[in-house]
C-alpha positions as CSV (number, residue, x, y, z in Angstrom):
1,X,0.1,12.5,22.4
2,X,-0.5,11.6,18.8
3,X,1.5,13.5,16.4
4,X,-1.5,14.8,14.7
5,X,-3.8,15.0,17.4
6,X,-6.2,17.9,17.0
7,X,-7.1,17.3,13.7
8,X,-10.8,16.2,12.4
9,X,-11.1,13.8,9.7
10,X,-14.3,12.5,7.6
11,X,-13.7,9.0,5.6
12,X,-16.3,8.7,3.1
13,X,-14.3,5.9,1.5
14,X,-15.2,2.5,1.2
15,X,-12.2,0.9,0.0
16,X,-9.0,-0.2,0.6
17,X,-7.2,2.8,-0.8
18,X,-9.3,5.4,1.1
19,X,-9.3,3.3,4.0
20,X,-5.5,2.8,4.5
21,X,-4.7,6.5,4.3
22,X,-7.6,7.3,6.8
23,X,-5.7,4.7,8.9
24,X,-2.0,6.0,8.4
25,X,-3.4,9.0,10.2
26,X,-5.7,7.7,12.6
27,X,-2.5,5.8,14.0
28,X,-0.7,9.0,14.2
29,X,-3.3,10.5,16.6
30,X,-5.7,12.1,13.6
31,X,-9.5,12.0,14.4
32,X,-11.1,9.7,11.8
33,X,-14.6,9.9,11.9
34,X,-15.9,7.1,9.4
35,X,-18.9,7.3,7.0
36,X,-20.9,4.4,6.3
37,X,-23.7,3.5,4.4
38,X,-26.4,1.5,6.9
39,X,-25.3,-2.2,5.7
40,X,-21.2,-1.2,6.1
41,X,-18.6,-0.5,4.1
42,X,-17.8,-3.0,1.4
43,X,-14.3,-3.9,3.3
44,X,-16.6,-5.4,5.8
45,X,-17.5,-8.4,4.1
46,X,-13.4,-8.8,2.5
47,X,-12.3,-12.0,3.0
48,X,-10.7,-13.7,5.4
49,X,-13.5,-13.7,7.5
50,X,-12.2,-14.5,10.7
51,X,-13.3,-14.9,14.5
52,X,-17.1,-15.9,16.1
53,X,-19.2,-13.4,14.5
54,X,-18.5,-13.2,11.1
55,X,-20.6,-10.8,8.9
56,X,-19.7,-7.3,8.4
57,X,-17.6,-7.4,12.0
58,X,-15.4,-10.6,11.3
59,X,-13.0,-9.4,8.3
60,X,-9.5,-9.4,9.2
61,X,-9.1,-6.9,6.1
62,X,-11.3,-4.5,8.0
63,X,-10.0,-4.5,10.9
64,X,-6.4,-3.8,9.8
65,X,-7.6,-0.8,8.2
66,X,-9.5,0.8,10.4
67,X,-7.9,0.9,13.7
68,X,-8.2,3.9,16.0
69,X,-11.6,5.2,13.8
70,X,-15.4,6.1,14.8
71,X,-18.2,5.0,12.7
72,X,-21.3,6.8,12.1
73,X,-23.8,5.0,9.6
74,X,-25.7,7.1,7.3
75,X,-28.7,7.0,4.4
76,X,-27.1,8.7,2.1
77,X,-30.1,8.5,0.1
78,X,-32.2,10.6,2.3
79,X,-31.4,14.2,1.9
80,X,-31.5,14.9,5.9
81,X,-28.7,12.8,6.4
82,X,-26.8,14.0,3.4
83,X,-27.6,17.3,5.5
84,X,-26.2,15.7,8.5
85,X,-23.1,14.7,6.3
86,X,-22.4,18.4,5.3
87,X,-22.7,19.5,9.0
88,X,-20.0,16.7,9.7
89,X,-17.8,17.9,7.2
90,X,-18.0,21.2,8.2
91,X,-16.3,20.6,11.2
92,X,-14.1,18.8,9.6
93,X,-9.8,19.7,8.5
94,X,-10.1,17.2,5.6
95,X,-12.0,14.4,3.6
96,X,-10.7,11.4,2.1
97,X,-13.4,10.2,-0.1
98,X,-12.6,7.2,-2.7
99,X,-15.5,6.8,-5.1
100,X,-16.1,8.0,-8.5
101,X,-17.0,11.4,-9.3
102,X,-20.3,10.7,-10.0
103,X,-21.4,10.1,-6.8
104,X,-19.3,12.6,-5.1
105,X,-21.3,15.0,-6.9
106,X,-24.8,13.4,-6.4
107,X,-24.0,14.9,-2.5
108,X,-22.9,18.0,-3.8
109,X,-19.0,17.1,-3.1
110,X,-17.9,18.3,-7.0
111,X,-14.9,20.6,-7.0
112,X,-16.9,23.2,-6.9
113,X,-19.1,22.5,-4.5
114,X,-16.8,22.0,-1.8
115,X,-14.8,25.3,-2.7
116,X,-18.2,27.2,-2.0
117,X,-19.8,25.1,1.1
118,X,-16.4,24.1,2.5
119,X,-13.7,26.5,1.8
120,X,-11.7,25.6,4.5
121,X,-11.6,21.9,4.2
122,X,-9.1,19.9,2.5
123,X,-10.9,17.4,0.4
124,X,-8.9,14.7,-1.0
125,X,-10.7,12.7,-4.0
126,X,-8.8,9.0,-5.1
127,X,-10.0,7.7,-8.1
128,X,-8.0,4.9,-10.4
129,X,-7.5,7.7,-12.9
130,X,-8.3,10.9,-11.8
131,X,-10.6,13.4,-12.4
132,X,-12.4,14.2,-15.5
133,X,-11.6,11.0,-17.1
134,X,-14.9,8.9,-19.6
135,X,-17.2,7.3,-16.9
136,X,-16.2,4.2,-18.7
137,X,-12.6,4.3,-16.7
138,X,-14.4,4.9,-13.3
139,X,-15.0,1.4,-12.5
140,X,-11.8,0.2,-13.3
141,X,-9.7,-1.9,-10.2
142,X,-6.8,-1.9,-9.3
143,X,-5.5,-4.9,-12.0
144,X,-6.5,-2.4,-14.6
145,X,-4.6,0.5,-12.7
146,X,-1.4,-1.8,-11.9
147,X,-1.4,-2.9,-15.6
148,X,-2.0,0.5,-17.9
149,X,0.5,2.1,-15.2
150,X,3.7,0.1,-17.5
151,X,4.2,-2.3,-14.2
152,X,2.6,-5.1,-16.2
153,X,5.9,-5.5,-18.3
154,X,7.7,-7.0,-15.6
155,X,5.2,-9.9,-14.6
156,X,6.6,-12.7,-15.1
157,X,10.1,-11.2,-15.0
158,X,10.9,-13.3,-18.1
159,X,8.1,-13.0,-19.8
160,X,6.4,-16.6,-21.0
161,X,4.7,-16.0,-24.5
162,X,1.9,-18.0,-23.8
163,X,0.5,-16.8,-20.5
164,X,-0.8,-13.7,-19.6
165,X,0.7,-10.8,-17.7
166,X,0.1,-11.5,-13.9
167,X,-1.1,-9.2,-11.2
168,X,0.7,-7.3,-8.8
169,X,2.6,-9.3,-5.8
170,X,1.2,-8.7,-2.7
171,X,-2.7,-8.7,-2.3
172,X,-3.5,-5.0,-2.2
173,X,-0.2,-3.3,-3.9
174,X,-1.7,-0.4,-5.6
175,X,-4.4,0.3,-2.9
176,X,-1.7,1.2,-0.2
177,X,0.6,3.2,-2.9
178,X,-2.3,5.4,-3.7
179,X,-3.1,5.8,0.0
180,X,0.2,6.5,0.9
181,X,0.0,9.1,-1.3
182,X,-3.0,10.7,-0.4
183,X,-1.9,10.5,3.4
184,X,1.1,12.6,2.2
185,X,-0.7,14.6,0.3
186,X,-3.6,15.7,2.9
187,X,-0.4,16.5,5.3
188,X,1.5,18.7,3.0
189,X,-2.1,20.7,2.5
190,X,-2.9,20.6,5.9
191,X,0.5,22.9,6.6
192,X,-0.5,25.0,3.8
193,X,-3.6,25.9,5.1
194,X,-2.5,26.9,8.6
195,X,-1.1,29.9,6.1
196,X,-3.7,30.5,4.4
197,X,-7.0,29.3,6.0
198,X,-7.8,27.7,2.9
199,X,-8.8,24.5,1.8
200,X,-7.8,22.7,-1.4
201,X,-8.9,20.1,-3.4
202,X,-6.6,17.3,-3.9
203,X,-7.0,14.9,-7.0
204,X,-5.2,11.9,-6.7
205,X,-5.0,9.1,-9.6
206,X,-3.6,6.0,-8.5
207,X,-2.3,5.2,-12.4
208,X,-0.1,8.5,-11.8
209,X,1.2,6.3,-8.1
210,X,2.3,3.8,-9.7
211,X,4.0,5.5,-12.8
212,X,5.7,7.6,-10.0
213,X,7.5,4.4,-8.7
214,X,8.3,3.3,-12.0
215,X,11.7,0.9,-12.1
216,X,14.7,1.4,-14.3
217,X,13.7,-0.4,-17.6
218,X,10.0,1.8,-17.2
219,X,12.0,5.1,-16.4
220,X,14.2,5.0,-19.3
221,X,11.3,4.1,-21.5
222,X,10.0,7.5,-20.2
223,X,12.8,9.2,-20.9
224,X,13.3,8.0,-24.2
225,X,16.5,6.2,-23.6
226,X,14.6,2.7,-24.0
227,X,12.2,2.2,-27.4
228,X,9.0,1.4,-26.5
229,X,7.4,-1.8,-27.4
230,X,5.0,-3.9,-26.8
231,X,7.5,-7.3,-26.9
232,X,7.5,-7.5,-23.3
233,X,10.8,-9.8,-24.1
234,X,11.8,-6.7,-24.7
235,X,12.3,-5.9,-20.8
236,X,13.2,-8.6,-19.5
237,X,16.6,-8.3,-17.4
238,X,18.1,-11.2,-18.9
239,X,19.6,-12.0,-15.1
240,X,19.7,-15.2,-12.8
241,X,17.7,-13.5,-10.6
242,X,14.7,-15.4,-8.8
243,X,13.9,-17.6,-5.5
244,X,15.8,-20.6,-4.9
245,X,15.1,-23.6,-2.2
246,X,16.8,-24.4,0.6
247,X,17.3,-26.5,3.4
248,X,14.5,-24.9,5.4
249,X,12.6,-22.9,2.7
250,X,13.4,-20.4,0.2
251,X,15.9,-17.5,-0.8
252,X,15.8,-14.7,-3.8
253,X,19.3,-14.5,-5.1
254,X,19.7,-10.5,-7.1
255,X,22.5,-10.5,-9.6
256,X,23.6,-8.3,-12.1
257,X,27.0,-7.3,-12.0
258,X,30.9,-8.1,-11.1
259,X,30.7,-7.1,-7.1
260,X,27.2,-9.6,-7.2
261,X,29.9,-12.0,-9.1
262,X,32.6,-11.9,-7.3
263,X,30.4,-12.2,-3.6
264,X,29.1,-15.6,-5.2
265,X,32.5,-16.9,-6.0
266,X,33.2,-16.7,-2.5
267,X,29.8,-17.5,-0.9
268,X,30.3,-20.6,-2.5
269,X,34.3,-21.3,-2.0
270,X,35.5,-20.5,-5.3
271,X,34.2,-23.8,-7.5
272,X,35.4,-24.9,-10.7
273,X,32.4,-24.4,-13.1
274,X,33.0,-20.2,-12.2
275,X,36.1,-19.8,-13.8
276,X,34.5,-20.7,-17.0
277,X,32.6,-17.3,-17.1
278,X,34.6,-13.7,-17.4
279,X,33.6,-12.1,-13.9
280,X,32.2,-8.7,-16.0
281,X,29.3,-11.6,-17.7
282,X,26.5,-10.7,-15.7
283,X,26.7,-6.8,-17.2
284,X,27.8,-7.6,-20.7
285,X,27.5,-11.4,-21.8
286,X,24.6,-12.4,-20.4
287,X,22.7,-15.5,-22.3
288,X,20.1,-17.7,-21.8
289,X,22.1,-21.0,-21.4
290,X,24.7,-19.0,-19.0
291,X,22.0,-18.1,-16.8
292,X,20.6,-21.9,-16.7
293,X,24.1,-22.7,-16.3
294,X,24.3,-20.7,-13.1
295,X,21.1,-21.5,-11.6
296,X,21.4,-25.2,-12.0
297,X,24.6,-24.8,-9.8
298,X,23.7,-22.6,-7.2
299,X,20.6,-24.7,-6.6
300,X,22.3,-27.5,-5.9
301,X,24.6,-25.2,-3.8
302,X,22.0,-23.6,-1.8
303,X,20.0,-26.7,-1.4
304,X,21.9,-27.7,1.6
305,X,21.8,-24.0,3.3
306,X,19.9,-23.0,6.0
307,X,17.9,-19.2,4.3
308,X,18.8,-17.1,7.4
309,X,22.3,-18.3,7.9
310,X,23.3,-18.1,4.0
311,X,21.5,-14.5,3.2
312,X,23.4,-13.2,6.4
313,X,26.9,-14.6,5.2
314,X,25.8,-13.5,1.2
315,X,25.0,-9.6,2.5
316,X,28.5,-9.4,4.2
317,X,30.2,-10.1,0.8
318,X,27.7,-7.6,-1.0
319,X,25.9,-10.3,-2.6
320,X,22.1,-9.5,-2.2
321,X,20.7,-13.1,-0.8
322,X,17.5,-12.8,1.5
323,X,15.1,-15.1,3.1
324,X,11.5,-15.7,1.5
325,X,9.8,-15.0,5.0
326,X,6.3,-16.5,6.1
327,X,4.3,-14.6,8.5
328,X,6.2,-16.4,11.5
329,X,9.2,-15.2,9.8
330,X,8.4,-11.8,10.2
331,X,7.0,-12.5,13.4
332,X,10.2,-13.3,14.7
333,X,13.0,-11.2,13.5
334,X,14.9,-9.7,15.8
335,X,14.8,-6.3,13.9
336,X,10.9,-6.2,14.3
337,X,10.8,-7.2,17.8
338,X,13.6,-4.5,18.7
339,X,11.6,-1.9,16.8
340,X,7.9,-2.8,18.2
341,X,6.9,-3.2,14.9
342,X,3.7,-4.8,15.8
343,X,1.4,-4.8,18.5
344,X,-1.1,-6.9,20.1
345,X,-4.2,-5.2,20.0
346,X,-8.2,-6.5,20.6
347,X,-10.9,-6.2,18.5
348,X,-14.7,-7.4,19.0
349,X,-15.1,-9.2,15.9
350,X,-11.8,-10.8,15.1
351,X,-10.8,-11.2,18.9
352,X,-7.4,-10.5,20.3
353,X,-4.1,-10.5,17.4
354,X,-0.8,-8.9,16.5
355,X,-1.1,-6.1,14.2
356,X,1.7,-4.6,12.0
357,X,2.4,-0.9,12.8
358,X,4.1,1.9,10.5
359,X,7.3,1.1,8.8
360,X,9.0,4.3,10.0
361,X,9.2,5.6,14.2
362,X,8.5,9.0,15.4
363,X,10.8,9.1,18.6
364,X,8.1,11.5,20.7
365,X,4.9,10.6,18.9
366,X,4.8,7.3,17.4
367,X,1.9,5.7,15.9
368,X,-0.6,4.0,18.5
369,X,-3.0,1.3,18.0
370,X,-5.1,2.8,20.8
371,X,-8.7,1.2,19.6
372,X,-9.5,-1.7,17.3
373,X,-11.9,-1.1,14.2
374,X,-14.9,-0.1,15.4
375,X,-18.5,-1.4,14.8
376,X,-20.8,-0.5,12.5
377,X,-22.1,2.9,13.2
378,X,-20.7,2.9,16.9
379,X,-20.2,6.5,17.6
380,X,-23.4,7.7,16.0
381,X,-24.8,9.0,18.9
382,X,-21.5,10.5,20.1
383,X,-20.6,12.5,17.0
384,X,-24.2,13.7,16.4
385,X,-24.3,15.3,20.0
386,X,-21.1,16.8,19.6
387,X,-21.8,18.7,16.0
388,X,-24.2,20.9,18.4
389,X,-20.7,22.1,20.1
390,X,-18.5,22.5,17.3
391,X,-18.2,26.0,16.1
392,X,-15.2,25.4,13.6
393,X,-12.3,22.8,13.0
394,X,-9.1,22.9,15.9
């Protein structure tokens, strides 16, 4: 049994945000019942397209993100199916809904509304800003949230005068923060209303995500122990951090103080060129042509170093070394494979593939992937028939 089995979910999302934290508790054993419009959601057509059919059942995006859900296809622009919607909801514990507040409104989803016509549901509205914010904000993705969140200091880590700041690593970064989030979130309300009976409406702006994880140079800006500016040399580390090759790919060497120091004087057997630089440099004497110095000689160190072998020998001396993985990396470590981290699991568009699971492991109720992303409008007949037998949410 699913740790949340028993509870009734409505997606009306249509992005990678919403979708992901329908997901995170569809693999915990929630009932996700998806909302789409007749020609899919957007994530649908995401590339890569993979597998024989293509089309709006062939992204690999899609079906990472909606494992374990039912779809039901609606006209939202006919007011019989926005009827149909309501009855939906109404037998619904929560609603993840990602689009602007506009439309949310249009189907008579406002704040408001939803206190009065659903006042036991949880609804949960993810917007890049929040609500309430000038409809000139509301289109705004997810480069505009990562950036006006402060993250945008920090890319490139020394920051090149002549180039612009860079996006986020990692395709979707500020999607599956705000998810997370909202996943959290919809839990934590969920408990409150098995109090109360009531529902709540949960406003979630992915800017405020972001600023939440906010690193140590941000933080301190916040709390006014760094000055503000809008140098970004101003924040850069002024380390030798940063990836290095090796004999059979790459490592990220983190430095920054005398225990970092001291690891790499014995990683590396002690050689000469160290003893020219005081062992407490990387904390207070840190220049530009001592960090070259240093990173000319540990890439020609580290060169001849297999990445597995020399990150596992660099962590036992407290020196943070680790291995730039691949996806056959990740495919193979041994901590994965122990853990079950991913699963092989089928899907009609994409065919048959490994997919990653949950970083964390309920011993009693883990997360399942039971059922691959469904097609479009798939259960429409199935949770039609059943809204004549549902009296109230479980």
């Amino acid at each position: 049994m699913g740790a949340l089995k028993g509870l009734r979910i409505v997606e009306l999302a249509e992005g990678v945000t919403g979708e992901y934290c329908g997901k995170l508790l569809a693999d915990f054993g929630a009932e996700i019942i998806k909302i789409e419009a007749p020609k899919g959601s957007p994530t649908r057509r995401m590339a890569p397209i993979v597998g024989d059919e293509g089309g709006c059942e062939g992204s690999a995006i899609f079906a990472y993100l909606n494992t374990n859900k039912k779809s039901v296809d609606l006209d939202l622009s006919r007011p019989e199916d926005v009827e149909t919607l309501h009855a939906i909801i109404a037998g619904a514990d929560a609603v993840i809904d990602d689009h602007d507040e506009g439309w949310a409104a249009s189907l008579g989803l406002a704040p408001d509304d939803v206190e009065r016509r659903h006042p036991s549901v949880v609804f949960c509205a993810i917007t890049p800003y929040g609500q309430g914010t000038p409809p000139e904000w509301r289109r705004s993705k997810s480069l505009n949230v990562f950036h006006s969140s402060g993250w945008g200091y920090h890319t490139p880590t020394e920051a090149e005068e002549d180039k612009p700041p860079l996006n986020a690593a990692g395709r979707f970064l500020v999607d599956y923060e705000g998810g997370l989030d909202a996943a959290l979130c919809i839990l934590s309300t969920l408990f409150w209303r098995r109090r109360t009976g009531k529902g709540q409406f949960i406003d979630i702006s992915q800017k405020e995500v972001l600023i939440s994880r906010a690193d140590t140079v941000l933080g301190r800006m916040m709390a006014g122990e760094v000055h503000s500016s809008r140098d970004r040399r101003a924040y850069d580390m002024q380390g030798p951090s940063s990836i290095f090759a090796c004999a059979d790919g790459y490592v990220f060497l983190y430095a920054i103080n005398r225990r970092h120091w001291n690891g790499l004087r014995k990683l590396m057997d002690n050689p000469a060129w160290m003893d020219e630089l005081d062992e407490n440099w990387l904390e207070f004497e840190v220049t530009r042509e001592r960090i070259a110095t240093m990173r000319r000689h540990f890439a020609e160190w580290v060169i001849h170093e297999t990445k597995d072998d020399v990150a596992e020998r660099a962590q036992r001396l407290d020196l943070p070394i680790v291995p730039v993985n691949d996806a056959s990396d990740v495919h193979r470590s041994p901590q994965f494979q122990y853990r079950e981290y991913f699963q092989l699991l089928n899907h009609a568009g994409t065919g048959e593939a490994l997919y990653p699971t949950v970083p964390y492991k309920l011993s009693a109720t883990p997360a399942r992937l039971l059922t691959g992303a469904p097609r479009l409008g798939e259960h429409k007949a199935e949770v039609l028939d059943a809204l004549r037998a549902v009296a109230s949410p479980a």
